[in-house]
DSSP file (Angstrom, degrees, kcal/mol; ACC not computed):
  #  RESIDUE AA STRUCTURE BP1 BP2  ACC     N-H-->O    O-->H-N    N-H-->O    O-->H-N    TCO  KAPPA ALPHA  PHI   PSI    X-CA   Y-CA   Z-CA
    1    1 A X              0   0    0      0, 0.0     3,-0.1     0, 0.0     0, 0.0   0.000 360.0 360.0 360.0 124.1  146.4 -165.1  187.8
    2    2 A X        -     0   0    0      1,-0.1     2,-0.0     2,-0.0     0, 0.0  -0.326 360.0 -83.2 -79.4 174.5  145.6 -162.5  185.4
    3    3 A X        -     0   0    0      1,-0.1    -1,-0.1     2,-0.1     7,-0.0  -0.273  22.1-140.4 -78.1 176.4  147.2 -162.0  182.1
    4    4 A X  S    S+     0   0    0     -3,-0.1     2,-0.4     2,-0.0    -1,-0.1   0.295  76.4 102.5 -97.1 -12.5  150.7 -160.2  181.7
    5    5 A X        -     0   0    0     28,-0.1     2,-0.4     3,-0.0    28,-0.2  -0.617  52.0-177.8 -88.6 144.8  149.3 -158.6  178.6
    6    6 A X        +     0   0    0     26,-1.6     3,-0.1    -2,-0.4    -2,-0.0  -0.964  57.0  37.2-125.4 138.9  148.1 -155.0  178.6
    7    7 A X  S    S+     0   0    0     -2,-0.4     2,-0.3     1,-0.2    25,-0.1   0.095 102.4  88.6 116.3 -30.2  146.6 -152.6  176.3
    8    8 A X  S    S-     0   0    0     24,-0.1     2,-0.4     1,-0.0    -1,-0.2  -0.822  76.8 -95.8-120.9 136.0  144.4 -155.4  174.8
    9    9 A X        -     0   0    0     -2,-0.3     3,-0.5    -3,-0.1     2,-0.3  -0.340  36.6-139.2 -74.1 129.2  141.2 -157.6  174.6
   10   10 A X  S    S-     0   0    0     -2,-0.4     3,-0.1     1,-0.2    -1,-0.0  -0.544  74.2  -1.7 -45.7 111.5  141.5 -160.6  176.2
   11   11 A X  S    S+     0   0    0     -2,-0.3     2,-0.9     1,-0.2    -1,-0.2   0.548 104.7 117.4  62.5   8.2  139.9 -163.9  174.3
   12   12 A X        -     0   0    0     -3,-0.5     2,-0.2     2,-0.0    -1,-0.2  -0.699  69.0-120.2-110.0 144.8  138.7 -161.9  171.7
   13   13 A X        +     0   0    0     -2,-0.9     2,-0.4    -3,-0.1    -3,-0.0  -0.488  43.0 158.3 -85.8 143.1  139.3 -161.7  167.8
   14   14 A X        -     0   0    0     -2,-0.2     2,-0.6    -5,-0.1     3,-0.0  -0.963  49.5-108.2-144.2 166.0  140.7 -158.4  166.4
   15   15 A X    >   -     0   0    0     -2,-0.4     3,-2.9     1,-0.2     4,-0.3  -0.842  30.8-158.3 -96.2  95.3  142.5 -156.7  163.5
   16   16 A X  T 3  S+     0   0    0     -2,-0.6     3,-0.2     1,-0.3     4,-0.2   0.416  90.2  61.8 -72.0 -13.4  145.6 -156.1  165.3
   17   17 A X  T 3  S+     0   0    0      1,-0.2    -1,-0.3     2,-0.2    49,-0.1   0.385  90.3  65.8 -85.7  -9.8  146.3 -153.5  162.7
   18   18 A X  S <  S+     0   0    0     -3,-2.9    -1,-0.2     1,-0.2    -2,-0.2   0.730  85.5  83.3 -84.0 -24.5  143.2 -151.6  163.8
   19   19 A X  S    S+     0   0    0      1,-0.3     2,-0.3    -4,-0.3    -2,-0.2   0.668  94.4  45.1 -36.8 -44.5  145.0 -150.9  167.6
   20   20 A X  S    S-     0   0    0     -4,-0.2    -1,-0.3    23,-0.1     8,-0.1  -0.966  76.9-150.9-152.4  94.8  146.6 -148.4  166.4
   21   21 A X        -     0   0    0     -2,-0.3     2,-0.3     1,-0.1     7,-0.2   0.096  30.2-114.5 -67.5-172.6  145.6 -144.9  163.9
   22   22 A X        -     0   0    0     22,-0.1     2,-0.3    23,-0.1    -1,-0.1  -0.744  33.9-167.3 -95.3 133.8  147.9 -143.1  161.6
   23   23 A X    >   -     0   0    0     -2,-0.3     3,-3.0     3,-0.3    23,-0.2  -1.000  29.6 -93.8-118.5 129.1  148.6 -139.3  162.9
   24   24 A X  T 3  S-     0   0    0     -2,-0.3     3,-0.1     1,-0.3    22,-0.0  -0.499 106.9  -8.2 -58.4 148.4  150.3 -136.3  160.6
   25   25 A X  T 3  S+     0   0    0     22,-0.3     2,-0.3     1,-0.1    -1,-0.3   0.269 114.0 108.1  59.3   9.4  153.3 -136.2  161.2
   26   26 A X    <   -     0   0    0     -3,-3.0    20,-1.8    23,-0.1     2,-0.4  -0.785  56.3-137.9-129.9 172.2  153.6 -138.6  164.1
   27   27 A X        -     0   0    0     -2,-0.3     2,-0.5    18,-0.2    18,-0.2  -0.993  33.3-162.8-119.7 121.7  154.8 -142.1  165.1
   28   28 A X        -     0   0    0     -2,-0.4    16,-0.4    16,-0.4     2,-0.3  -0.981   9.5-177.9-130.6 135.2  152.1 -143.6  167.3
   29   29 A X        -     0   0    0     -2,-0.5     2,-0.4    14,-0.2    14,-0.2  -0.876  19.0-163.5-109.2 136.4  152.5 -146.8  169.8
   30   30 A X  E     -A   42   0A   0     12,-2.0    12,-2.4    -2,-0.3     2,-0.4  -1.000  21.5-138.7-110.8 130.5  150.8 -149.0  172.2
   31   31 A X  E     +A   41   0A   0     -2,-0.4    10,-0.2    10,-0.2     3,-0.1  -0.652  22.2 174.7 -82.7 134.8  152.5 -151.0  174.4
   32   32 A X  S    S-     0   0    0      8,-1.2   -26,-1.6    -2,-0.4     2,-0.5   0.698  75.2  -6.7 -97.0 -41.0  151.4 -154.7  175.1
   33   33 A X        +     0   0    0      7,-0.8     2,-0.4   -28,-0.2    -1,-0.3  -0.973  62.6 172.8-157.9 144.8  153.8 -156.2  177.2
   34   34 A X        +     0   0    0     -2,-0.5     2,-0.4     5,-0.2     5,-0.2  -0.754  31.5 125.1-157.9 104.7  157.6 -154.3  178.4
   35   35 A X  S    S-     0   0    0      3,-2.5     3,-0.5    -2,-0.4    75,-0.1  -0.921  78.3 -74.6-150.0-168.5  159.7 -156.4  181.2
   36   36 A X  S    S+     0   0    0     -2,-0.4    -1,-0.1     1,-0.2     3,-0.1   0.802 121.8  41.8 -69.1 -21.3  162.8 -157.5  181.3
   37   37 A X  S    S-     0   0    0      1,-0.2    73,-1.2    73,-0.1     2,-0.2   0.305 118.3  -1.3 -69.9 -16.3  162.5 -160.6  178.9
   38   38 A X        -     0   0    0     -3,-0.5    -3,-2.5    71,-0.3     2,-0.2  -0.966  51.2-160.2 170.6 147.6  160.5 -159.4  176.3
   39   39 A X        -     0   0    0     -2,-0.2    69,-2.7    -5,-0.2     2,-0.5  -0.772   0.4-171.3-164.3 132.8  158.5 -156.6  174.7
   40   40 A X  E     + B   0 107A   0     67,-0.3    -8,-1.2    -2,-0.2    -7,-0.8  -0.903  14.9 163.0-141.8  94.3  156.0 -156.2  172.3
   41   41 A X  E     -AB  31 106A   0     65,-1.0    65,-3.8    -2,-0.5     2,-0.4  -0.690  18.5-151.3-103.7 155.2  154.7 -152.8  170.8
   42   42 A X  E     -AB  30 105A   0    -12,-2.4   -12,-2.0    -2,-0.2    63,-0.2  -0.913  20.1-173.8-124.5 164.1  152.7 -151.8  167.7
   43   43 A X  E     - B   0 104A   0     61,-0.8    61,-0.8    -2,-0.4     2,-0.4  -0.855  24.0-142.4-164.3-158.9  153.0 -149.2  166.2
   44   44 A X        -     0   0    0    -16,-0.4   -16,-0.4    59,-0.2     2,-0.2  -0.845  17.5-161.8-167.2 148.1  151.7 -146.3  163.1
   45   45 A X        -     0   0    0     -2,-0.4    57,-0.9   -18,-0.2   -18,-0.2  -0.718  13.7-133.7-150.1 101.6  153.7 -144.3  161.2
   46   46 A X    >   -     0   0    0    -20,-1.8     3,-3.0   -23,-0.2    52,-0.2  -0.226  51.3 -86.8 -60.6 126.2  152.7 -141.0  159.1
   47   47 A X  T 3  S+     0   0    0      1,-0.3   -22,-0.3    52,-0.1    54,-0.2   0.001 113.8  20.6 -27.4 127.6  154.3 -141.0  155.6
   48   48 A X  T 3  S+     0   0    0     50,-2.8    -1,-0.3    52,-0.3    -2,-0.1   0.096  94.0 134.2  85.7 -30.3  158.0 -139.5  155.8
   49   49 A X    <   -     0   0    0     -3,-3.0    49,-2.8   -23,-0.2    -1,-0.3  -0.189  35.8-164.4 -62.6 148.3  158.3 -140.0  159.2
   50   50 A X  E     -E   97   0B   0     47,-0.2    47,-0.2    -3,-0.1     2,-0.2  -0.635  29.4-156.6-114.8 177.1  161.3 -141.5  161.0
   51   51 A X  E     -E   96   0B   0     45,-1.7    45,-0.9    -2,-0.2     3,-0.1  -0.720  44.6-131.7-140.9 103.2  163.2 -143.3  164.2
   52   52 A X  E     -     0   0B   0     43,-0.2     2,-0.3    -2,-0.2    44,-0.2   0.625  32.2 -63.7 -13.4-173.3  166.5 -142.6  163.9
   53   53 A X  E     +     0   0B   0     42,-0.2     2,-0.5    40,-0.1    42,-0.2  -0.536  68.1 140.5 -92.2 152.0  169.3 -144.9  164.1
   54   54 A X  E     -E   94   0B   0     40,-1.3    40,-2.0    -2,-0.3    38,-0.1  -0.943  39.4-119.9-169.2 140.0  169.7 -146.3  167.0
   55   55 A X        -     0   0    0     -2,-0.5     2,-0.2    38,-0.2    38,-0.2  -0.661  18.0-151.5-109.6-176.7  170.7 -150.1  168.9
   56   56 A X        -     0   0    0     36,-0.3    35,-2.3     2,-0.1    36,-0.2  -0.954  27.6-133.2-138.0 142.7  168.9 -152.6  171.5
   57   57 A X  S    S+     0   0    0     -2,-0.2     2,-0.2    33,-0.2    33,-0.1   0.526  92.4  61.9 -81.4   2.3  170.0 -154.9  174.0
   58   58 A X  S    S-     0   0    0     31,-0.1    33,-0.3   -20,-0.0    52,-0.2  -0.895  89.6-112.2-133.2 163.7  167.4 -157.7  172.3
   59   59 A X  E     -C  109   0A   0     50,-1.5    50,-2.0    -2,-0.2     2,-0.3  -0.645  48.4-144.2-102.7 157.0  167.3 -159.2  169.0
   60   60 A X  E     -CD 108  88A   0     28,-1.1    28,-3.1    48,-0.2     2,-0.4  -0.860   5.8-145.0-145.8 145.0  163.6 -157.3  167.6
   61   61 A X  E     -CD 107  87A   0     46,-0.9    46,-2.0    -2,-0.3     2,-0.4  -0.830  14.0-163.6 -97.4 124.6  161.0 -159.0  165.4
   62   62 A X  E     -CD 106  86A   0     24,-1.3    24,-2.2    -2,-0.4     2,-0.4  -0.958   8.0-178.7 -91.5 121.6  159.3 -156.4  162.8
   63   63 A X  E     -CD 105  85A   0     42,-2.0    42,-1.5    -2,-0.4     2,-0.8  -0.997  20.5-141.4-117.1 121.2  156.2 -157.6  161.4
   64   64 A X        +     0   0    0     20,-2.8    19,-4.1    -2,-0.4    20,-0.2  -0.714  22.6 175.3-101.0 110.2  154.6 -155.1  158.7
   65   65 A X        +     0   0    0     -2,-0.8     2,-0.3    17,-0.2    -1,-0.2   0.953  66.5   0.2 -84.2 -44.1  150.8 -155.2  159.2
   66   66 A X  S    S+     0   0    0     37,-0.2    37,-1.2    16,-0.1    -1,-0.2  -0.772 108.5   5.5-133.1-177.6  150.3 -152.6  156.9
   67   67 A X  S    S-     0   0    0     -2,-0.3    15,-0.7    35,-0.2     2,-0.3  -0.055  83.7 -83.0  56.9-163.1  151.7 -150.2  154.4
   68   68 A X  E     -G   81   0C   0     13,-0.2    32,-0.6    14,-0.1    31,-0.3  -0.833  39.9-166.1-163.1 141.8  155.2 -150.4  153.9
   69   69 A X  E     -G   80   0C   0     11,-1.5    11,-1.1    -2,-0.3     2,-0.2  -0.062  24.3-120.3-144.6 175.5  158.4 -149.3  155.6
   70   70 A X  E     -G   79   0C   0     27,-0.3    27,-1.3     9,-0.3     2,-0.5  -0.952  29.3-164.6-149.1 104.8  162.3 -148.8  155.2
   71   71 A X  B     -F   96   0B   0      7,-2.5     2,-0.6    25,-0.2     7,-0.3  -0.912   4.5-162.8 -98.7 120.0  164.5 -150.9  158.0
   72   72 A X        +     0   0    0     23,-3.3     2,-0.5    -2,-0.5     3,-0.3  -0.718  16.5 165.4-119.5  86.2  167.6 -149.9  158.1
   73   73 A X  S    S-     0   0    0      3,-0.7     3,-0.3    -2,-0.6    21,-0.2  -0.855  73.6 -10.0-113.0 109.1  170.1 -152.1  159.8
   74   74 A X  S    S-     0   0    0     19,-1.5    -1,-0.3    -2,-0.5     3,-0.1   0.844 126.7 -65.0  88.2  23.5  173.9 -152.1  159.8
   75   75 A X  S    S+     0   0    0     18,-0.4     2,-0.5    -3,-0.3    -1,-0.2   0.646 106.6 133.5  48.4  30.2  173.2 -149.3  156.8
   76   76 A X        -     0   0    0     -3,-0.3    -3,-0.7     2,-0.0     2,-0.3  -0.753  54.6-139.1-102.1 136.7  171.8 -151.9  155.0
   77   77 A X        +     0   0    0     -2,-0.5     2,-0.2    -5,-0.2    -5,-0.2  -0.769  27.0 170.3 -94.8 151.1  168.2 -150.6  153.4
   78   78 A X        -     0   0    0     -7,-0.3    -7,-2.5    -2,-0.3     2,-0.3  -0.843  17.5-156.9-160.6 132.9  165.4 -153.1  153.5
   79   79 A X  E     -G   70   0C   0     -2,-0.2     2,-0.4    -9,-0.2    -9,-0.3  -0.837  11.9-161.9-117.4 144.7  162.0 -152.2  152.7
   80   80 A X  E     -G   69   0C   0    -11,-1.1   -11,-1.5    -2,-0.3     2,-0.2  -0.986   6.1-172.5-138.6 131.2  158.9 -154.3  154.0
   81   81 A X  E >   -G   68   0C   0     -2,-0.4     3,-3.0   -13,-0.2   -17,-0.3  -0.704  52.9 -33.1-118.3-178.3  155.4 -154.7  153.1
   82   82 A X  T 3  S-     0   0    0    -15,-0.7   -17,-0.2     1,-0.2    -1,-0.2   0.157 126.2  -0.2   0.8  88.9  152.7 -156.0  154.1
   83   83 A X  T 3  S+     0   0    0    -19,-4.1    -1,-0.2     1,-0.3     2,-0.1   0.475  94.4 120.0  70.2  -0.8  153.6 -159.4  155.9
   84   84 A X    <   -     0   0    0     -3,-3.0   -20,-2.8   -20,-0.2     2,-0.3  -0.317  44.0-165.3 -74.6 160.4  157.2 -159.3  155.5
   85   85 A X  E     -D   63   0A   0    -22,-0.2   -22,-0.2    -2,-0.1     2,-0.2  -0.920  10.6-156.2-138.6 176.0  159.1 -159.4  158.4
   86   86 A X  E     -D   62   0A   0    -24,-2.2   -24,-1.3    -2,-0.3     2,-0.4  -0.886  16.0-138.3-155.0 144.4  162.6 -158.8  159.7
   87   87 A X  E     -D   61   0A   0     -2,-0.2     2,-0.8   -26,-0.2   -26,-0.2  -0.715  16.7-160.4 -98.0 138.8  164.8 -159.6  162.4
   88   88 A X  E     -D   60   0A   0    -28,-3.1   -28,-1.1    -2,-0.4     3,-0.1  -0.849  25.6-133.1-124.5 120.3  167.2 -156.6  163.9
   89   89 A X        -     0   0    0     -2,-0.8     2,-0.4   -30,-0.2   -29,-0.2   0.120  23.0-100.0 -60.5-152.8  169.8 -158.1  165.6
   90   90 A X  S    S+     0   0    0    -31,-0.2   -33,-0.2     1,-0.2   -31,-0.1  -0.885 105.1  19.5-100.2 150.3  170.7 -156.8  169.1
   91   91 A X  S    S+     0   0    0    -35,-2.3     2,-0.4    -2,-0.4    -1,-0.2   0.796 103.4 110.2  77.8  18.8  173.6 -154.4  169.7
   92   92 A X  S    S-     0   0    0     -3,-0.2   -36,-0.3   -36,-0.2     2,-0.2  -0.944  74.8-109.4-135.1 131.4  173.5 -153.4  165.7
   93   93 A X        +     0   0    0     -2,-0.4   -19,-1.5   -38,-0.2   -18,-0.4  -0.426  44.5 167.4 -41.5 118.8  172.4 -150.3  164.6
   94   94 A X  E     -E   54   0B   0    -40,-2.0   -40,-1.3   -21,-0.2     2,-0.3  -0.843  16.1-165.7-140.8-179.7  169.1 -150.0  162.9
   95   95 A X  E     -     0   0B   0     -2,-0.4   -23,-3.3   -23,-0.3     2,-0.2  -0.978  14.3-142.1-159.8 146.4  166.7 -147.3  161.9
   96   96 A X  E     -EF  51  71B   0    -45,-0.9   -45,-1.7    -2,-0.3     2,-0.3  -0.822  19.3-179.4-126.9 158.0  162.8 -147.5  160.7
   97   97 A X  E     -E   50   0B   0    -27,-1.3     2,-1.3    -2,-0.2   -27,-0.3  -0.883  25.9-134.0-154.4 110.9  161.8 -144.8  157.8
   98   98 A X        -     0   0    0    -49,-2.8   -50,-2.8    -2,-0.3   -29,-0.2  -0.502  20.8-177.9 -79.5 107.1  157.8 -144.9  156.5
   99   99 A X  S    S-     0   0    0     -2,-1.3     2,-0.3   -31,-0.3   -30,-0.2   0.759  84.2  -3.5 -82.5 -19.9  158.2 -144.8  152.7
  100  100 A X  S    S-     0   0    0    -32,-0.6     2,-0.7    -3,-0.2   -52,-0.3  -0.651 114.4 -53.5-127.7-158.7  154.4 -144.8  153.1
  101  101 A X  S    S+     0   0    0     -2,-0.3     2,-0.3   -54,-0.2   -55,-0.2  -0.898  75.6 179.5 -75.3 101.3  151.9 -145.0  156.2
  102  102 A X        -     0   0    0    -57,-0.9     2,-0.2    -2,-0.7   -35,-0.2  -0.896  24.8-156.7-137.3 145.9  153.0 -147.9  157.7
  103  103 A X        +     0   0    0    -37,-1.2   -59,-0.2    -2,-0.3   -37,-0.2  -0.750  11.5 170.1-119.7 165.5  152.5 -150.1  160.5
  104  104 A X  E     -B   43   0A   0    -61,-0.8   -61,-0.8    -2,-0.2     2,-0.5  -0.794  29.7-150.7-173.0 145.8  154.1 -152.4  162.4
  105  105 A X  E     -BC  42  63A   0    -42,-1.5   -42,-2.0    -2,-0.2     2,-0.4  -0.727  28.3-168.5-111.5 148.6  154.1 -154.5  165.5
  106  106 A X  E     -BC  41  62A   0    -65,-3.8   -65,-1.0    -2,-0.5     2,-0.6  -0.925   3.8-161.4-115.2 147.4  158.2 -155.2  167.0
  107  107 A X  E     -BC  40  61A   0    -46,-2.0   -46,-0.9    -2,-0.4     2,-0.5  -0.967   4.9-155.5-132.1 112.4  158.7 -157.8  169.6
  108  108 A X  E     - C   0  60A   0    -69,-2.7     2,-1.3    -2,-0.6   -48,-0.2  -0.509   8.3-163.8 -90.0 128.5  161.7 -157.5  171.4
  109  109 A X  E       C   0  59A   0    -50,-2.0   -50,-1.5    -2,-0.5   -71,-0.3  -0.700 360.0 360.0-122.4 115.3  163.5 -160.6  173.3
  110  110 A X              0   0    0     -2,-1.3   -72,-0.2   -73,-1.2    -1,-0.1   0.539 360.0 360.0-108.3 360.0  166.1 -159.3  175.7
């Protein structure tokens, strides 16, 4: 059976952080895996940039491979670098804001 993962090498080591460039002005993603259980994107973020506020039906993992970011949950500010993480509950509002160029991969469990 092949794997369920997409986007990505298989048995091999990589810098997960490389996946994925920085664009002005842009927020850029690759999707790994998207079903009904679970979903797991990285993603790049250009200095200033946002994603609005917004909810989810799954409680979301943020893990900040690089840079460092602004999570915004329940209006509550929380800023993450490098190797922090945070959990975004389901069904609460949250919002991501790049206080720099920042990356980060979210794993969603629905």
């Amino acid at each position: 059976m092949g794997s369920k993962l997409k986007n990505i090498k298989i048995g091999e080591v990589l810098k997960l952080a490389d996946e994925v460039t920085y664009q002005e002005g842009q927020v850029i993603s690759k999707t790994y895996i998207q079903n009904e259980a679970i979903s797991m994107t990285l993603f790049s973020f250009d200095k200033g940039v946002e994603i609005s506020t917004h909810a989810s039906g799954g409680d979301a993992l943020v893990i900040c491979m690089d840079g460092c970011g602004q999570i915004t949950i329940d209006e509550e500010k929380n800023e993450l670098c490098v190797g922090d993480s945070i959990v975004m509950p389901a069904n609460h509002p949250h919002a991501v804001y790049a206080k720099e160029q920042f990356k980060m991969l979210l794993i969603v469990a629905f």
